[in-house]
C-alpha positions as CSV (number, residue, x, y, z in Angstrom):
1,X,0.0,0.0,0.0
2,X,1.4,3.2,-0.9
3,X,2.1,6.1,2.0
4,X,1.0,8.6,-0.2
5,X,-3.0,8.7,-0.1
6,X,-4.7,11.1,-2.4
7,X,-7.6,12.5,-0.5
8,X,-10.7,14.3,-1.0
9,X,-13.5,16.3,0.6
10,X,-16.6,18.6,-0.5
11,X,-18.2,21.2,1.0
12,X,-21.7,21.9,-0.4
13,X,-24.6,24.2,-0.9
14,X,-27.9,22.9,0.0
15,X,-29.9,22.7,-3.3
16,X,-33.5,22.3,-2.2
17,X,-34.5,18.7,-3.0
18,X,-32.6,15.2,-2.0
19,X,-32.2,13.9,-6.1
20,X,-30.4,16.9,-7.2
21,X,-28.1,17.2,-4.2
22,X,-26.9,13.4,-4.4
23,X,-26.3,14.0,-8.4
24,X,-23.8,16.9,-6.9
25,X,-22.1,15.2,-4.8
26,X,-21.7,12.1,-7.2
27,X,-20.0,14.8,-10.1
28,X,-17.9,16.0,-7.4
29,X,-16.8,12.2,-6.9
30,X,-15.9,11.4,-10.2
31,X,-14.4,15.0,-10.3
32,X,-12.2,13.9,-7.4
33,X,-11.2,10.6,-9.2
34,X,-9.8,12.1,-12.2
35,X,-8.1,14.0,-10.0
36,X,-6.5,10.7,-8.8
37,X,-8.6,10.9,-5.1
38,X,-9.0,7.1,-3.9
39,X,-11.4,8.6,-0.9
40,X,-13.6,10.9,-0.4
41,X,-16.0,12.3,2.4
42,X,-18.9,14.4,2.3
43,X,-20.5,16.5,4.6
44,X,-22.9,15.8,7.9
45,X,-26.1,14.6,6.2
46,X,-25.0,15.0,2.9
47,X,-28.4,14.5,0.8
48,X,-30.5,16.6,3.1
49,X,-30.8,20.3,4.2
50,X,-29.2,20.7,7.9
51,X,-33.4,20.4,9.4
52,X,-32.4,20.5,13.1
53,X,-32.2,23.9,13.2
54,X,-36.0,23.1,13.6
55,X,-38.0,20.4,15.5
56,X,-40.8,19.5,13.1
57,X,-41.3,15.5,12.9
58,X,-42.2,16.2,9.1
59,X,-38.0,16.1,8.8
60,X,-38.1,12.2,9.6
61,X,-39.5,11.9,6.3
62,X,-35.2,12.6,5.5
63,X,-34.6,9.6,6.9
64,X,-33.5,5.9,5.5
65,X,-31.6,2.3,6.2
66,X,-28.2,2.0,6.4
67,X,-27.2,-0.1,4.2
68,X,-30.1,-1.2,2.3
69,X,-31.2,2.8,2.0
70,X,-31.3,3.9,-1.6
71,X,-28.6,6.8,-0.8
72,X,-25.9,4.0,0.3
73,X,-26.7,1.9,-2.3
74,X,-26.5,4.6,-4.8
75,X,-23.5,5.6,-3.0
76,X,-21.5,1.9,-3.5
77,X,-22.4,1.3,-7.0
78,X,-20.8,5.4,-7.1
79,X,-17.5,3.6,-5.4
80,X,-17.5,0.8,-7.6
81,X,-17.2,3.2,-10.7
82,X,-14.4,5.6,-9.3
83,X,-12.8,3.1,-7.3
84,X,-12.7,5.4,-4.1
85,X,-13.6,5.0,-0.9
86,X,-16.7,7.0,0.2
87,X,-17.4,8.0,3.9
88,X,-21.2,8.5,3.6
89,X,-23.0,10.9,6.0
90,X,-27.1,10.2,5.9
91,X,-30.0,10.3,8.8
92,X,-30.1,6.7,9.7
93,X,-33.8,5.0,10.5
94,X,-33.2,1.5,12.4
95,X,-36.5,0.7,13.0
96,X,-39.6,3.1,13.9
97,X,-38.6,5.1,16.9
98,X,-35.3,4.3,16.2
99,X,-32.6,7.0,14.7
100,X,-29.4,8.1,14.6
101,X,-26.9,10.6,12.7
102,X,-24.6,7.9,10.9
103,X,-22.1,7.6,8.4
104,X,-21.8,4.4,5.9
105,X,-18.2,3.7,5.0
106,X,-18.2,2.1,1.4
107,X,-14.6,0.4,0.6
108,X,-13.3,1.1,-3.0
109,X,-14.5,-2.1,-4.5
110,X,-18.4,-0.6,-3.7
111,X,-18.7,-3.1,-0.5
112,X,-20.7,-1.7,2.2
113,X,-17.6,-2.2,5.3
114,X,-19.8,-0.9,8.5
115,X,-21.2,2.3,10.1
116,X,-20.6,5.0,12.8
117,X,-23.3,6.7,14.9
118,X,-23.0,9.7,16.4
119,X,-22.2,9.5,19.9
120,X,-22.7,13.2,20.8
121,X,-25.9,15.1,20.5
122,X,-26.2,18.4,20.8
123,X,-29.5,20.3,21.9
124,X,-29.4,24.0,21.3
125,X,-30.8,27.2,19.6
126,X,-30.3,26.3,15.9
127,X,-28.8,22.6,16.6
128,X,-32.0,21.2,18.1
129,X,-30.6,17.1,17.9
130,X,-32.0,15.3,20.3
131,X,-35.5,15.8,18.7
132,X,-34.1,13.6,16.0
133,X,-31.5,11.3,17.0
134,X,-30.5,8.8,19.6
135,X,-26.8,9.0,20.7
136,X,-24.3,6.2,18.6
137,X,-24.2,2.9,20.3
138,X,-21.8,1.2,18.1
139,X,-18.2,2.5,18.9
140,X,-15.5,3.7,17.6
141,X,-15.2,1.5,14.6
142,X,-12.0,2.0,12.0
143,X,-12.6,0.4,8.8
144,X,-10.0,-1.5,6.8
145,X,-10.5,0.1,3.4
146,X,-8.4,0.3,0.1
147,X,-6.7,3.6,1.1
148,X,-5.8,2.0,4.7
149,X,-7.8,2.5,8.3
150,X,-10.4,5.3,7.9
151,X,-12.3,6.2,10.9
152,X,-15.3,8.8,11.4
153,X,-16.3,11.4,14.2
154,X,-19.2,13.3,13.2
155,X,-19.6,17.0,14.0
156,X,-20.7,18.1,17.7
157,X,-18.3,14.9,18.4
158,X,-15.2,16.4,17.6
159,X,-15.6,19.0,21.3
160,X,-15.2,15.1,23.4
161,X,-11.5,14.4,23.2
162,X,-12.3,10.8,24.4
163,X,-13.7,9.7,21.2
164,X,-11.1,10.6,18.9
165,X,-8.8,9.0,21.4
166,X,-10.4,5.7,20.7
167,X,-10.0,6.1,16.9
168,X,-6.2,6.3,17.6
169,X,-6.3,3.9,19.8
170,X,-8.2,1.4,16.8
171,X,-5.6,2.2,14.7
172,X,-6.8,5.2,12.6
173,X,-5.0,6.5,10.1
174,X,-7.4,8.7,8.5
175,X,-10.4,10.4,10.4
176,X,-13.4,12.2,8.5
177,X,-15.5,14.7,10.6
178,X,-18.6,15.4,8.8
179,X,-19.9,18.8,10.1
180,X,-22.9,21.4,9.8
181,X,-21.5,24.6,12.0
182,X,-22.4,28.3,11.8
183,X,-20.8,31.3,11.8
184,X,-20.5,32.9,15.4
185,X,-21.2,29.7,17.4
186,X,-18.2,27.9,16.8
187,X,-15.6,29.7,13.9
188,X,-13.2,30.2,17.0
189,X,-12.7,26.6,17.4
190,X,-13.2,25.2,13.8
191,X,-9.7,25.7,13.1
192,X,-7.9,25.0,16.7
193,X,-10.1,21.3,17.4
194,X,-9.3,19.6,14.9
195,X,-5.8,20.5,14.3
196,X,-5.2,19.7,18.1
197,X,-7.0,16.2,17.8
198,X,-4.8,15.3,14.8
199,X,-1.6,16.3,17.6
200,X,-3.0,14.4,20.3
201,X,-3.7,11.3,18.1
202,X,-1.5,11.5,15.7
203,X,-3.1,10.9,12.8
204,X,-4.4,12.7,9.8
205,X,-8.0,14.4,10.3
206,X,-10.2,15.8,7.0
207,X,-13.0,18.5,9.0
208,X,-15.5,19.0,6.5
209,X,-18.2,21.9,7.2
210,X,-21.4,22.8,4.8
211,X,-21.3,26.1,3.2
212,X,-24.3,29.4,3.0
213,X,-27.4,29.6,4.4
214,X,-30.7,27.2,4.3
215,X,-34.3,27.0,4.6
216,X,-34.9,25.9,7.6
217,X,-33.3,28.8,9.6
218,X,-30.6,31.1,9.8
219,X,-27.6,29.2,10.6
220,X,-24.7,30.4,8.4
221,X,-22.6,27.7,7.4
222,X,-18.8,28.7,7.0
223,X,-17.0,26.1,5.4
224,X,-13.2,26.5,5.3
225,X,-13.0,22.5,5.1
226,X,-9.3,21.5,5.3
227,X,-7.3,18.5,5.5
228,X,-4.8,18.5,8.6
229,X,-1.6,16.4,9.3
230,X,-0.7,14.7,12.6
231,X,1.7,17.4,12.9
232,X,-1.6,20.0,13.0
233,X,-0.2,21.3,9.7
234,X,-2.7,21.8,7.3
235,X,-2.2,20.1,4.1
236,X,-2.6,22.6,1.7
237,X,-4.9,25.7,1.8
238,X,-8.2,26.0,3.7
239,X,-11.2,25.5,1.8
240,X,-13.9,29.3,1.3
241,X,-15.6,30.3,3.8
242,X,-18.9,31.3,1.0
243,X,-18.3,29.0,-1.7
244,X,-18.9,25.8,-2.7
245,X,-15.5,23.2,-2.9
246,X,-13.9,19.9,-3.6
247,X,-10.5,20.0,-2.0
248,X,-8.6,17.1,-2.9
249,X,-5.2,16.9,-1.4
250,X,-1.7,14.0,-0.5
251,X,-1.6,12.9,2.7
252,X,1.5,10.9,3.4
253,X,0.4,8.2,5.9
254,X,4.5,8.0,6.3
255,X,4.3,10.9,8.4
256,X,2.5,9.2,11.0
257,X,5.1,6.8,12.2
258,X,7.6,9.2,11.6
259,X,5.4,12.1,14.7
260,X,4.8,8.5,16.5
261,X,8.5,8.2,16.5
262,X,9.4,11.1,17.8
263,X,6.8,12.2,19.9
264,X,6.0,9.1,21.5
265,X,2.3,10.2,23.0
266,X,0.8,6.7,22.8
267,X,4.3,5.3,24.7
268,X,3.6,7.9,27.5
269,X,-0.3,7.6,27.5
270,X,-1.0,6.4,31.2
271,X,-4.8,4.7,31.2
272,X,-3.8,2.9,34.7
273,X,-4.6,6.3,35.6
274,X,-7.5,7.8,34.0
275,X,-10.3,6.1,36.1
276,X,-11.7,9.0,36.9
277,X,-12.3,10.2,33.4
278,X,-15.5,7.6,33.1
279,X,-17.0,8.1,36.3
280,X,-20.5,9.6,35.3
């Protein structure tokens, strides 16, 4: 497997109905693969509008099965054709009663390789969550894929330093964090989390926000998506803050052993005595 992993990521504009905004995001794909990209993320809920900025139960109707949903299976035969990896953000429905904001992760060769649920809900003005989704109750999963061990954090997540912890500690190479934040609430930190988590972990991290303003309310989505290394370098420049944008950029998995190596943070971790850190 080679070090050198060519990456990609788009941030999108909302486009007012689920077909059109899946056909985007599939010309952005195959964009991306001529490019030479052999993964790709999307954004937090890709093929919907961000609707938790109200609590209406007509915004279940957004919802479908992972895997057997049409997005996901639209999304692997899309893998199959570009050979990529896809990291697949969409508002999961288990059974009724049952949902949860999840991303499929779709290996190169269009297999469907598992899921991640969003552990961390938020419930405030604009980002009204819990109305919609149950917290993640199945780990920290990183998936063995073509491009090497991809991982996923999703959004309000990425503020809970245990998680991505866990990522590293599954072996993550590679972390997506599909995002949908505004301007004002959280522009200070967009640019000093992520960076930080890819230190801490050592590992590279691909932050992915939406971009502009939606329906629903008045949220403004920021964007500057980047790419970061496990130095907290970003790789390349940061992605507008008003436009849409596929960034597509080399990550050189190398550079992980290499910090690993001379940093040493997972020799020096000391779990014997963090205890305390899971006592409710």
């Amino acid at each position: 497997m080679a070090n050198v992993v060519r990456a990609a990521l788009v941030q999108a504009t909302w486009t007012g109905d689920t077909e059109s905004m899946i056909a985007k995001h599939e010309e952005h794909a195959r964009a991306a693969a001529a490019q030479g990209a052999k993964v790709i993320g999307f954004q937090e809920v890709f093929n919907a509008p961000y609707f938790c900025q109200v609590q209406d139960s007509e915004h279940y109707r957004w919802a479908e099965p992972v895997p057997d949903g049409p997005t996901v299976q639209r999304m692997g035969r899309l893998a199959r054709e570009t050979g990529m990896v896809i990291v697949v953000p969409v508002f999961e429905v288990e059974q009724s009663g049952f949902y949860y904001n999840t991303a499929a992760v779709i290996d190169a060769d269009g297999s469907y390789l598992g899921k991640y649920r969003k552990h961390h809900i938020p419930q405030v003005k604009g980002f009204w969550e819990k109305f919609y989704f149950k917290p993640g109750n199945a780990g920290w999963p990183v998936f063995e894929t073509a491009v090497g061990r991809v991982g996923v954090y999703i959004c309000y997540d990425r503020h809970f330093p245990e998680g991505w912890r866990q990522l590293g500690l599954n072996g993550a190479q590679l972390v997506y964090n599909p995002s949908a934040t505004s301007r004002g609430l959280s522009g200070y930190l967009w640019q000093l989390e992520q960076p930080a988590a890819a230190v801490a972990n050592e590992y590279f991290v691909a932050a992915i926000n939406r971009v502009g303003q939606e329906e629903y309310g008045d949220n403004d989505f920021y964007g500057t998506s980047y790419f970061v290394d496990p130095r907290g370098q970003f790789v390349g420049d940061v992605a507008s803050d008003t436009k849409e944008e596929l960034v597509v950029r080399d990550l050189d998995f190398g550079l992980i052993d290499q910090v690993r190596q001379q940093w040493a943070f997972y020799r020096d971790r000391r779990p014997d005595a963090y205890e305390g850190l899971v006592r409710p």
